[in-house]
C-alpha positions, 0 to 999 in steps of 0.5 A: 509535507511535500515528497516524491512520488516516484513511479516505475512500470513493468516493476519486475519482469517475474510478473506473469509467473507471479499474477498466475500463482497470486490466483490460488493464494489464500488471503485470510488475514493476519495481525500486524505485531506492530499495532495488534490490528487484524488486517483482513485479505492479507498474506505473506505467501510470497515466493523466494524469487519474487521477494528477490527480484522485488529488493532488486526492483525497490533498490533499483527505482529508489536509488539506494540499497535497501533493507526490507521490513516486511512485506506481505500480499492485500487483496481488498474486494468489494465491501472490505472495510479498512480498519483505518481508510487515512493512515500513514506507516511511519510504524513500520519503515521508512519507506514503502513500495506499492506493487500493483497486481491487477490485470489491465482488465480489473485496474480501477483507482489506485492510492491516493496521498490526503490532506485532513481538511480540519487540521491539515495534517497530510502525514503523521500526527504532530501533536494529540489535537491531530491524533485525536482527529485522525482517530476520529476521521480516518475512515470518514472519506469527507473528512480528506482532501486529496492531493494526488493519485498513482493510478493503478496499472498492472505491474506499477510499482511506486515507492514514497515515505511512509509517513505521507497520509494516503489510502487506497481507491476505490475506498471499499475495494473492488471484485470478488476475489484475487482474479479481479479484486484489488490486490497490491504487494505491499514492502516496508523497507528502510536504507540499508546502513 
């Protein structure tokens, strides 16, 4: 498929106000209305002024205006299991942005961008025979290569289109809870027209 990673540190400078209040939030989960999936470890407390600040960061670093979708908090401790390890969200936007939240203590992995090795695919299925192998291989680790990595670090922010097959590392999450487990901010958003 081949597209652009692109990458920017020190996302928004709001983050240790932000890092502070992401301590005491409640990640219990929610359905997404897009696929009826529930999604463990997931909020959308998010305050106003971060919401903000993040549509000003997300434009800035993709060099158009944007529209956001949705936006919402994951924490992924360890032993979480991921209702689809490889998977694309071309469901939701164009785009999307993953904010790192961890502390510099707690950084380990990232998000990795893979490849089906049966069929190739590395974005979203084209036809039933590469949407019957996702179905069947998206939480099988072995079943992906993978072909690149942003490396977690805290208040990384990276932005891709939705559609490249990815998922998060370490598969199975890390920590405890929000002080050291994996937490991102996750935004869909589109070009504003």
């Amino acid at each position: 498929m081949g597209f652009n990673l692109n990458i920017a540190d020190d996302f928004i400078p709001e983050y240790p106000a932000f890092r502070r209040f992401l301590d005491g939030c409640d990640y219990k989960g929610m359905v997404n209305p897009a696929d009826g999936v529930f999604y463990p470890g997931v909020t959308d407390d998010i305050p106003r002024y971060v919401s903000k600040c993040v549509k000003i960061a997300i434009t800035k670093a993709a060099g158009f205006e944007v529209d956001i979708k949705c936006q919402f908090l994951r924490l992924s401790v360890d032993g979480v299991k991921a209702p689809h390890q490889a998977h694309n969200d071309k469901l939701m936007s164009e785009y999307l942005c993953i904010h790192y939240l961890n502390r510099p203590e707690d950084c380990q992995g990232g998000t990795s961008f893979v490849r089906h090795i049966e069929t190739g695919m590395d974005g979203q299925p084209e036809n039933s025979a590469e949407f019957e192998a996702w179905e069947r291989d998206h939480s099988i680790p072995d079943a992906w290569e993978v072909l690149s990595m942003c490396e977690m670090k805290e208040n990384r922010a990276f932005i891709y289109p939705a559609e490249a097959m990815h998922r998060a590392e370490p598969v199975g999450g890390f920590g405890k809870g929000a002080e050291d487990g994996r937490l991102v901010m996750v935004t869909f958003f589109d070009k504003a027209e």
